[in-house]
C-alpha beads as a LAMMPS data file, in Angstrom:
LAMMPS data file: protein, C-alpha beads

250 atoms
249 bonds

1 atom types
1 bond types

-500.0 500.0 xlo xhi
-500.0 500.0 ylo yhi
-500.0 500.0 zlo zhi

Masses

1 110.0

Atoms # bond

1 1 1 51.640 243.486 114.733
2 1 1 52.087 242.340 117.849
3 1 1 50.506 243.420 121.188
4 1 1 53.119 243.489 124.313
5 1 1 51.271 244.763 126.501
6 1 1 47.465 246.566 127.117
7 1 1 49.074 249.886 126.599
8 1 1 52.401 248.812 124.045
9 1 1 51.989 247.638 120.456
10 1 1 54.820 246.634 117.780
11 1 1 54.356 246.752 114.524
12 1 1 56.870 245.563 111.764
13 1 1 56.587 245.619 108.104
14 1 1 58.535 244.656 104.914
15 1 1 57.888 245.908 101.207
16 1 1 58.602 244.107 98.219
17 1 1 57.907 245.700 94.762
18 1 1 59.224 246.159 91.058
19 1 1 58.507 249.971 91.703
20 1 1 62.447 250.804 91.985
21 1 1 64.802 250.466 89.057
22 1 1 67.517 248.563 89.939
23 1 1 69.882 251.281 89.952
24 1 1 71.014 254.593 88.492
25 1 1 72.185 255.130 85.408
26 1 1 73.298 257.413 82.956
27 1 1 72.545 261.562 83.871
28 1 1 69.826 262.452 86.009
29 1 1 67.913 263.765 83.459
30 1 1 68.068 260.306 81.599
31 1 1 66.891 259.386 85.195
32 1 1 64.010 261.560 85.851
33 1 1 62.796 261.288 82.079
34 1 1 62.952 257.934 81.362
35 1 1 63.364 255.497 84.850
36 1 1 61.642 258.064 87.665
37 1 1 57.827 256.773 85.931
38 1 1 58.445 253.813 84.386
39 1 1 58.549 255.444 80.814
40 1 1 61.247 253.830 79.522
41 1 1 61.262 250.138 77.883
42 1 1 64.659 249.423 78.431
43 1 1 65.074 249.977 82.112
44 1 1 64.921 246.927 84.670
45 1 1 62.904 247.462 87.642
46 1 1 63.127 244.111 89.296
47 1 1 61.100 242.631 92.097
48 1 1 63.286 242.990 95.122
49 1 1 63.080 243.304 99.204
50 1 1 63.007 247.142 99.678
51 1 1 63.372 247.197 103.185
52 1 1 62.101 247.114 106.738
53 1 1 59.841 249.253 108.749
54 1 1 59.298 249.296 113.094
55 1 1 56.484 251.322 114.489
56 1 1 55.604 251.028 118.167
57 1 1 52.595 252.651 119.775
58 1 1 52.489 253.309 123.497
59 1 1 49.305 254.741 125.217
60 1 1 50.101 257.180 127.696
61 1 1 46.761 258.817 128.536
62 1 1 43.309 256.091 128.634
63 1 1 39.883 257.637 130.248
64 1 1 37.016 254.869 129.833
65 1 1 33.530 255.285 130.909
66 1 1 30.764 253.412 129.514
67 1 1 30.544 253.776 125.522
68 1 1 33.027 256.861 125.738
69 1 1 36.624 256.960 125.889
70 1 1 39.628 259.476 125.107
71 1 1 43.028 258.302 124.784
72 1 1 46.707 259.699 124.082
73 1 1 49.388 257.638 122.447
74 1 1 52.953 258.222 121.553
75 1 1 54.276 256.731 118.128
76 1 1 57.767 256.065 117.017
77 1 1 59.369 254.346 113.809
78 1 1 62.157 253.530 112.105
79 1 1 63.187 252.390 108.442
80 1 1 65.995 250.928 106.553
81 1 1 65.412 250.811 102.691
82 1 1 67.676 249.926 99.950
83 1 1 65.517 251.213 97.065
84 1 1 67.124 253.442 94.191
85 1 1 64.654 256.191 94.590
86 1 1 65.528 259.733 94.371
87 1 1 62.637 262.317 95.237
88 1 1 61.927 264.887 97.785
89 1 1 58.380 263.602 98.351
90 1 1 59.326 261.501 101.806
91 1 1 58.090 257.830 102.564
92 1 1 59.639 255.538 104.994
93 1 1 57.509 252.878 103.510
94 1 1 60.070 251.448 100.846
95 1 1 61.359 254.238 99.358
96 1 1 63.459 256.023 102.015
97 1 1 65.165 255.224 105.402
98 1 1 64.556 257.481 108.306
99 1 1 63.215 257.580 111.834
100 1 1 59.599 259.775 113.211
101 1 1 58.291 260.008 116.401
102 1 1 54.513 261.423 116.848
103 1 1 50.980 261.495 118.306
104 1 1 47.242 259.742 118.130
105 1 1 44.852 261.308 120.188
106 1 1 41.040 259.855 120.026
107 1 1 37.606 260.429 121.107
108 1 1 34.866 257.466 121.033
109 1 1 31.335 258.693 122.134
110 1 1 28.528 255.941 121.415
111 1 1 29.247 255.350 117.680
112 1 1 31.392 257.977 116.480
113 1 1 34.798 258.633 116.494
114 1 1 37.289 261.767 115.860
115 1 1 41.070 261.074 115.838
116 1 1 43.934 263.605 115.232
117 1 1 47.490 262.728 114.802
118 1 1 51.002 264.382 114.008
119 1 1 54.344 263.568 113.062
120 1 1 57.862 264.520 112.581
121 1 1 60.348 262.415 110.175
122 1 1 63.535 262.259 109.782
123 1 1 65.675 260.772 106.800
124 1 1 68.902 259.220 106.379
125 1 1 71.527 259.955 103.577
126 1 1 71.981 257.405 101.298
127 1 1 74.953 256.914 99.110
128 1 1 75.087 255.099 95.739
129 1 1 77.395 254.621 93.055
130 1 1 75.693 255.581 89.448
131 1 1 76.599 255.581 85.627
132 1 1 78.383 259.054 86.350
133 1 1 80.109 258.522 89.496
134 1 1 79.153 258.431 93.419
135 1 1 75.703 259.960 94.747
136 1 1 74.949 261.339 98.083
137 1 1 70.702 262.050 98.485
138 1 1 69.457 263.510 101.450
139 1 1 65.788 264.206 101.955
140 1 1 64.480 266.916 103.847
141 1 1 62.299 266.540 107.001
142 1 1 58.778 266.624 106.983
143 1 1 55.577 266.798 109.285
144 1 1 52.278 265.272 108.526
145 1 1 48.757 265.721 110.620
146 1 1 46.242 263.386 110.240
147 1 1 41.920 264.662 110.960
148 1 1 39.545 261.206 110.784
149 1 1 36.224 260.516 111.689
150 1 1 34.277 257.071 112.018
151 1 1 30.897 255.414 112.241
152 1 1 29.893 252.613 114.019
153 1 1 27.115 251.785 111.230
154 1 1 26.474 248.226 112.338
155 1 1 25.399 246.809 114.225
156 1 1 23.936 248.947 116.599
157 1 1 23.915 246.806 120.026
158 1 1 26.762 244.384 120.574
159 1 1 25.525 240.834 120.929
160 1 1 28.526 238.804 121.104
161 1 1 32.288 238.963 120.181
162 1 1 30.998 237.195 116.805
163 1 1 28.976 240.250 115.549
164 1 1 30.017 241.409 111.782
165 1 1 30.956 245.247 112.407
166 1 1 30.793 247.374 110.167
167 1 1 32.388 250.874 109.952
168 1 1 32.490 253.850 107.691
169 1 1 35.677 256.064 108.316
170 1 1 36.404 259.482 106.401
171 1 1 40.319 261.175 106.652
172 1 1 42.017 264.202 105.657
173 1 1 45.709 264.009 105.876
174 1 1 48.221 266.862 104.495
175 1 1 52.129 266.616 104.474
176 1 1 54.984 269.107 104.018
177 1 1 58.722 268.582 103.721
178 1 1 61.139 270.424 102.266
179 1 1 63.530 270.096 99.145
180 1 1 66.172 267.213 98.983
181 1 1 69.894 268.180 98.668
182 1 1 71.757 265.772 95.887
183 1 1 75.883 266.083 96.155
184 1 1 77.505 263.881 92.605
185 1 1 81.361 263.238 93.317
186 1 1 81.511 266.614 95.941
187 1 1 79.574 268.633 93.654
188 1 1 76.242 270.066 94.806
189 1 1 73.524 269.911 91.961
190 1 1 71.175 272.404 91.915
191 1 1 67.957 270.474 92.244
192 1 1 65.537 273.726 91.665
193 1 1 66.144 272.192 87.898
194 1 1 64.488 268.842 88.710
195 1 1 60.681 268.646 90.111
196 1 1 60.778 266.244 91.898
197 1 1 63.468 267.223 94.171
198 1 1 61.702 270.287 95.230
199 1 1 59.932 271.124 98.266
200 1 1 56.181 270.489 98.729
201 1 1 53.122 269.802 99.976
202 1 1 49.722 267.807 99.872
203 1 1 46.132 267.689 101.515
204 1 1 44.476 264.249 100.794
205 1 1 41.152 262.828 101.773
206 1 1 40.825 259.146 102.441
207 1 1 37.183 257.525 102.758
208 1 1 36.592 254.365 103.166
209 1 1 34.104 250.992 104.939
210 1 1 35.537 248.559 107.373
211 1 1 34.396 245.148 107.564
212 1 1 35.507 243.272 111.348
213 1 1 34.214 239.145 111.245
214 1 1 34.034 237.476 114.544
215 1 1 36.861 239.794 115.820
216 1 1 39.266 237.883 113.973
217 1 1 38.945 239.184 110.363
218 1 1 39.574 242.516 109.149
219 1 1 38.196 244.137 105.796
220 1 1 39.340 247.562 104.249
221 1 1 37.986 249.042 101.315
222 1 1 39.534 252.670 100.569
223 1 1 40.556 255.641 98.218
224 1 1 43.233 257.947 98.492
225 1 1 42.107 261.097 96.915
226 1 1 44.311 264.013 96.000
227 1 1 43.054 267.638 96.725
228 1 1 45.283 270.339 96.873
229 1 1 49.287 269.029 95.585
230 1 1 52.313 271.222 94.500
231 1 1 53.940 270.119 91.201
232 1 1 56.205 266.849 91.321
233 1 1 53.839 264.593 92.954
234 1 1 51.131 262.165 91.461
235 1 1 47.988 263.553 91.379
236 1 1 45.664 260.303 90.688
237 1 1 43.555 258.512 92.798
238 1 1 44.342 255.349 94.318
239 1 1 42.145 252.792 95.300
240 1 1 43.096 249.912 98.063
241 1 1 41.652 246.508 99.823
242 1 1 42.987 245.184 102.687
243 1 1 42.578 242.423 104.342
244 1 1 43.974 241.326 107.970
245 1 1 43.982 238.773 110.391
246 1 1 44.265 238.199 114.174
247 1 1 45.762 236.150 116.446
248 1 1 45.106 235.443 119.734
249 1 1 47.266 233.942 122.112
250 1 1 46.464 234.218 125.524

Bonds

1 1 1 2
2 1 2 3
3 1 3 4
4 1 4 5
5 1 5 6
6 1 6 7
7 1 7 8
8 1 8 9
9 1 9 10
10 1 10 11
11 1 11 12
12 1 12 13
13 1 13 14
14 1 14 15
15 1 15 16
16 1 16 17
17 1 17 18
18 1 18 19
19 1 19 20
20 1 20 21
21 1 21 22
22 1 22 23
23 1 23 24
24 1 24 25
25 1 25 26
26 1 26 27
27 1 27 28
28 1 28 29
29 1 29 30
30 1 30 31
31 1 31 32
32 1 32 33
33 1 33 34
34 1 34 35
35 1 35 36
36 1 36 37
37 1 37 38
38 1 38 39
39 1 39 40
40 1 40 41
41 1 41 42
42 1 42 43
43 1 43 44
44 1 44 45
45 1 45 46
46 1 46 47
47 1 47 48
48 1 48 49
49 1 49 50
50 1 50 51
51 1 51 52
52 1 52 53
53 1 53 54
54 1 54 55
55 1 55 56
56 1 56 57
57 1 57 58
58 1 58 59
59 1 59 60
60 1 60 61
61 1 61 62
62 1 62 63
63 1 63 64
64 1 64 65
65 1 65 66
66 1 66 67
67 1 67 68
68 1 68 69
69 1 69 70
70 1 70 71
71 1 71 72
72 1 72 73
73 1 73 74
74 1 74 75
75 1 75 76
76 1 76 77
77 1 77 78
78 1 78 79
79 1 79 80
80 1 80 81
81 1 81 82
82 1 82 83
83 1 83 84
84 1 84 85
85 1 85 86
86 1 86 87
87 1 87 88
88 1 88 89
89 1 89 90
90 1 90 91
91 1 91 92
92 1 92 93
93 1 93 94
94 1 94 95
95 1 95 96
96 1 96 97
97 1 97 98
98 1 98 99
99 1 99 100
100 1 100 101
101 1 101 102
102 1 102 103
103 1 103 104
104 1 104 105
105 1 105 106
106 1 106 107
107 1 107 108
108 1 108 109
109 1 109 110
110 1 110 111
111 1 111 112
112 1 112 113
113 1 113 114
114 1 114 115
115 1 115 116
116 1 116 117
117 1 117 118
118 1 118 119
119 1 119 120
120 1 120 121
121 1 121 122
122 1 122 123
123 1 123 124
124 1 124 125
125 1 125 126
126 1 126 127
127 1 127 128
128 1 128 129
129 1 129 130
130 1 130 131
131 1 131 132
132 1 132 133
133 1 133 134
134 1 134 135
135 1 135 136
136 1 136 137
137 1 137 138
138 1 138 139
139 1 139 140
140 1 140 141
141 1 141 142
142 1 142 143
143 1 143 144
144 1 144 145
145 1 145 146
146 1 146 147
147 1 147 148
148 1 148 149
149 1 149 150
150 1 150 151
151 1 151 152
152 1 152 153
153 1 153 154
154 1 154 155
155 1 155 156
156 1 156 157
157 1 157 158
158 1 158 159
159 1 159 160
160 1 160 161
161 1 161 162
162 1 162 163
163 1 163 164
164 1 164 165
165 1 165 166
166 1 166 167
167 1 167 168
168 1 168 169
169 1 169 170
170 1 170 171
171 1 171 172
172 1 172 173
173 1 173 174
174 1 174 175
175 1 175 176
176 1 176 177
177 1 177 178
178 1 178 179
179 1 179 180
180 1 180 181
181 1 181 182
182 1 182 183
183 1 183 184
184 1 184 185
185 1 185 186
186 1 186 187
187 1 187 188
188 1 188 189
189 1 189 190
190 1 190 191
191 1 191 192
192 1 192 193
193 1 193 194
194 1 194 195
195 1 195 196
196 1 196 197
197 1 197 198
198 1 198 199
199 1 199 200
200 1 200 201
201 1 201 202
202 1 202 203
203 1 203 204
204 1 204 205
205 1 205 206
206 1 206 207
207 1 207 208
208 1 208 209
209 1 209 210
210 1 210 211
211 1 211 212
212 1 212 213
213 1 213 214
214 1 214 215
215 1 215 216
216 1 216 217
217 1 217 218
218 1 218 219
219 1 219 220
220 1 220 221
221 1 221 222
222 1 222 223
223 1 223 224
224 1 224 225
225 1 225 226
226 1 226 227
227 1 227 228
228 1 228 229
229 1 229 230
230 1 230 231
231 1 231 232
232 1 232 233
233 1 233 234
234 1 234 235
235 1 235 236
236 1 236 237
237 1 237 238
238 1 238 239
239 1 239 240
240 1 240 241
241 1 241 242
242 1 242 243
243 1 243 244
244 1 244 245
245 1 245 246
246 1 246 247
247 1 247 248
248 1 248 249
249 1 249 250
């Protein structure tokens, strides 16, 4: 992550993970049954460099006052993955390669918070050659918004830039895209057969307690909590740490 300027930031990421199998083979039901969640012994799923991912943020709208602030920012990204992953559900984060552009709005008033975003996506077709000839996948579009809210829990005046700070966040986030189109050597499958090819949607909720040391240090502990899903997408919870550091350099 890199900041450019007050109002520009750049943000690039790569994934590496033994998620993927290395490639496709056999039918699609061998595929789906066997390779799509990991149920199969015999199947390689190597560790491997899935890809790349840019996101830039630029503020466009910033009104400060004293504990109080509202701002407007545009967001745009683009992703190039290699991974052997075919299902509607759409992720540019190592699964599939596509380009969004979107919004963050956010009010700050004393120690709370409330941020809404959207975004648009759109993915690239990827072709692959498989155990039963060539493979053309193209995921639908899809559209997410974004609802969080955030507490300032500690501590309560600022004494210096060395404070610990400590924040308790809460988000509901829903996506929907629509059913992915698979064409095998010029021949269009009908996908309505396969779940996970189908269109779909989720609402999730996200809570979660930051941890910010001296300014530098950042601390995330979260869930990801599935509420309302269609059929074809995990359902279980997830639970997440992160951990970040900044630089400064001027």
């Amino acid at each position: 992550m890199i900041g450019v300027s007050s109002n520009f930031s750049l943000y690039l990421t790569c994934s590496a993970s033994n998620l993927h199998v290395d490639k496709v083979k056999g039918s699609l039901n061998d595929y789906y049954n066997k390779y799509h969640n990991h149920s199969s012994s015999q199947a390689i799923f190597p560790y491997r460099l899935e890809g790349f991912l840019i996101y830039t943020k630029w503020r466009l709208l910033s009104i400060d006052s004293k504990k109080e602030h509202f701002r407007v920012a545009l967001t745009n990204e683009v992703a190039v993955n290699k991974a052997a992953h075919l299902d509607a559900f759409p992720n540019l984060s190592g699964d599939q390669s596509g380009m969004g552009i979107g919004f963050i709005a956010t009010k700050l008033k004393n120690n709370f918070a409330v941020s809404a975003s959207g975004c648009f996506r759109h993915f690239f077709q990827s072709t692959r050659a498989t155990g039963n000839g060539e493979l053309s996948f193209q995921p639908a579009n899809s559209f997410d918004i974004n609802l969080s809210f955030g507490y300032l829990c500690y501590p309560r005046e600022y004494t210096s830039y060395k404070d610990i700070n400590v924040n308790a966040y809460f988000e509901l986030g829903t996506r929907i895209y629509g059913a992915a189109t698979l064409v095998q050597d010029n021949y269009l499958i009908n996908t309505e057969q396969f779940p996970y090819l189908k269109e779909g949607y989720y609402l999730r909720a996200y809570p979660g307690i930051q941890f910010i040391v001296s300014s530098k240090w950042r601390f995330d502990l979260n869930a990801e909590i599935p509420l309302v899903v269609t059929d074809g997408i995990v359902k279980y919870s997830i639970f997440s740490v992160g951990i970040q550091r900044y630089f400064y350099l001027f």
